[in-house]
C-alpha positions, 0 to 999 in steps of 0.5 A: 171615327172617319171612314176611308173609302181606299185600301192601302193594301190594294195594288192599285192604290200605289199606281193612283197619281201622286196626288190623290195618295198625298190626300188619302194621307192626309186624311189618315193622319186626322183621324183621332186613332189610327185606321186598320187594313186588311192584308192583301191575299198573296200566292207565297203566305197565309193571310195575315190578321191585317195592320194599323197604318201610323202616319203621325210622326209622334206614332212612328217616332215613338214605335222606333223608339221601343223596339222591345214593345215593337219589334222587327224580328217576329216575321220581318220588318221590310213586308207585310205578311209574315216572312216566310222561311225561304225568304228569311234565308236570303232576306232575313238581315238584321233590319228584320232582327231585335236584339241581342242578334239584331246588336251583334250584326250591327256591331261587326258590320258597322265599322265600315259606315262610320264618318271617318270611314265615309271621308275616306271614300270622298275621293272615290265618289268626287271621282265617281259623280265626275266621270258621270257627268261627264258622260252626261254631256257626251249623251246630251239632253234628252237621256234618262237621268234615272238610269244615267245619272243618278242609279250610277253612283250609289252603285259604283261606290257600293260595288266598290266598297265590297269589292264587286267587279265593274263587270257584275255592276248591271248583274247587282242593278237587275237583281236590286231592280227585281227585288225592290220592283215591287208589283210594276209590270216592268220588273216583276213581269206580266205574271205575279205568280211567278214573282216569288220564285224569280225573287228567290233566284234573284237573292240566291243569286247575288249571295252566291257572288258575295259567298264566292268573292268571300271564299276568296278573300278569306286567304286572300284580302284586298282591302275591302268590305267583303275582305273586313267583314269575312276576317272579323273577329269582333270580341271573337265574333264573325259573321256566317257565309249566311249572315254575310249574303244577306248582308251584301243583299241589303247593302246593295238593295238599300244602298242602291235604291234608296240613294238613286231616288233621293238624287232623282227627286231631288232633281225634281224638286230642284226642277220644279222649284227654281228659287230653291235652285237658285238659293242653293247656287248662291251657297252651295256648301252652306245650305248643301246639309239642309238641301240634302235633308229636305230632299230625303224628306221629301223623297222618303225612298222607303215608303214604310217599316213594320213592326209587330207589338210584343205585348198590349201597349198603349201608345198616344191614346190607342191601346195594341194588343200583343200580336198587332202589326203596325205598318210605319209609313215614313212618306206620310210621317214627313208631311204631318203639318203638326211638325213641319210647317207647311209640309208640301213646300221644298225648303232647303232652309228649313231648320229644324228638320225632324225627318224620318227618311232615314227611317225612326231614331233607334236601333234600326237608324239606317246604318248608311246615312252618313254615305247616302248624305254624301253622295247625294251632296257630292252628285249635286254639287258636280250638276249643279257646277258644272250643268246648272240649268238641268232640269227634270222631265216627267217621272215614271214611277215605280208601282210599289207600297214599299219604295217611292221610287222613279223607273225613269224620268228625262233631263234637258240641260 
């Protein structure tokens, strides 16, 4: 068994080049068995008993698949440590549940994410990706497609789904921003100790919004999301205030974040892979399903999942015993070469294309796929009819373990 001389628990190595994180990858997925950190220290919890990292895809594929042997309910999916009872209150949403209430959540909020319901807002988005190009060209080139481009969309269309009014969009995007920031300076601040309480008002305050617009549209619907879901009667099942606020809080974090960065890097790659460009211009809605899918590959906007073993399991020749954390590292799954030919190289004719960008197959399939897919396709296709030649500067990116983002990055068209 090989030694590793980095730490993924370690903020640093989420600030290292993009390079060298693509090495240490690589060298955890040769290793015959998989390699175990120990939990940073953190203000706000007690220090955990550590986790093994799995970057195979076989590993992540099968974990998702056996949500009874590990689970997301018992301390949280979407972090490390443990999650704390003050921030299960806001962030315990169903992506941090099993069943039968991980079931009954998904059940009543998932009428509004099926494809006939995602066809019926194509118009909104077409119209959307539009006036966004629009003001695009009225800037000019030498803007930041991060914050004028692609970080618009996805949220204009979620706000819009649920009802949110125009004048709340930058009030969502700060409060997203916040809770997604991870450790980088520009979001979570100069203090990290002050962190878990700014996260905390952040949360509170985007769930009284909805919690307020709820209250309203209970006696008074409008036709949308929050309208659906605070009058759902599902077999005599209705959501709490409480499971509606931490709804809306992973809706709007998922939907916004997730999305903008797949549309970010894909613009990237498009930028730094210009036969890739000029084959999809040839054919854009042909190849625009497989171009989409390599981009979220590529991208893999949630760097990872946790999960906890329910019991001892042994799964692809190692033995985890009851109680053991396993951190599924999406990014790293979507470059395993025993799955993908040459994993590193951008082919939006690459067919099959198993990613995990969505996260695993199982219950907690991401619920948005159908509408992210969407609107990175339509984004696209209004760039590249209408501005061709854009091209993507250097980005900044986020300094985070859990979100592979872009802060900013220049265009020039």
């Amino acid at each position: 068994m090989s030694v590793v001389d980095f730490d993924l628990s370690e903020r640093e190595f989420w600030a290292k080049p993009m390079s060298e994180r693509e090495q240490a990858f690589d060298r955890l997925r040769a290793r015959k068995t998989p390699a175990f950190f120990e939990e940073m220290e953190i203000s706000y919890a007690p220090k955990g008993p550590g986790y093994y990292a799995l970057v195979k895809h076989a590993d992540i594929l099968e974990a998702s698949r056996t949500p009874e042997v590990f689970c997301s309910g018992d301390g949280g999916a979407t972090n490390i440590p443990d999650m704390q009872p003050e921030f299960a209150e806001y962030f315990g949403s169903m992506i941090n549940m099993d069943d039968p209430r991980h079931a009954r959540l998904r059940r009543i909020v998932s009428r509004a994410f099926t494809p006939k319901m995602i066809r019926q807002f194509e118009t909104d988005v077409e119209a959307a990706a539009a006036r966004i190009v629009d003001d695009l060209l009225a800037k000019g080139p030498g803007c930041d497609f991060v914050t004028e481009v692609a970080s618009r969309l996805p949220l204009k269309i979620i706000c819009d789904m649920m009802g949110i009014p125009e004048s709340e969009y930058q009030f969502v995007l700060g409060h997203t921003n916040l809770i997604l920031g991870g450790f980088d300076p520009e979001y979570a601040g100069p203090d990290l100790d002050e962190l878990p309480e700014r996260l905390l008002r952040a949360a509170m305050e985007l769930q009284q919004l909805v919690q307020d617009l709820a209250s309203h549209r209970a006696d008074n619907p409008t036709g949308d999301l929050i309208s659906s879901l605070v009058n759902a009667n599902l077999d005599g099942e209705r959501l709490t205030m409480q499971e509606l606020g931490s709804f809306f809080i992973l809706l709007v974090v998922a939907g916004n974040e997730t999305t903008r960065n797949a549309i970010s890097y894909g613009l990237r790659l498009l930028t730094k892979n210009p036969d890739q460009r000029g084959l999809w211009l040839e054919d854009f809605e042909g190849r625009a399903p497989g171009a989409v899918e390599e981009i979220v590959r590529l991208a893999s906007p949630v760097n990872f999942m946790r999960r906890k073993a329910t019991r001892d399991h042994e799964m692809n020749g190692h033995l985890y015993r009851k109680g053991d954390k396993v951190v599924l590292f999406y990014w790293a799954a979507n470059r395993d070469a025993s799955v993908f030919d040459e994993p590193y190289r951008f082919d939006i004719t690459r067919s099959p294309n198993p990613h995990v960008g969505f996260g695993g197959p199982g219950p907690h399939f991401c619920l948005g796929a159908h509408l992210a897919r969407r609107e990175i396709t339509v984004m696209f296709r209004e760039l590249l009819r209408r501005v061709p030649a854009i091209e993507a500067g250097r980005p900044d990116r986020l300094q985070s373990s859990f979100i592979n983002g872009i802060k900013h990055m220049e265009c020039s068209f």
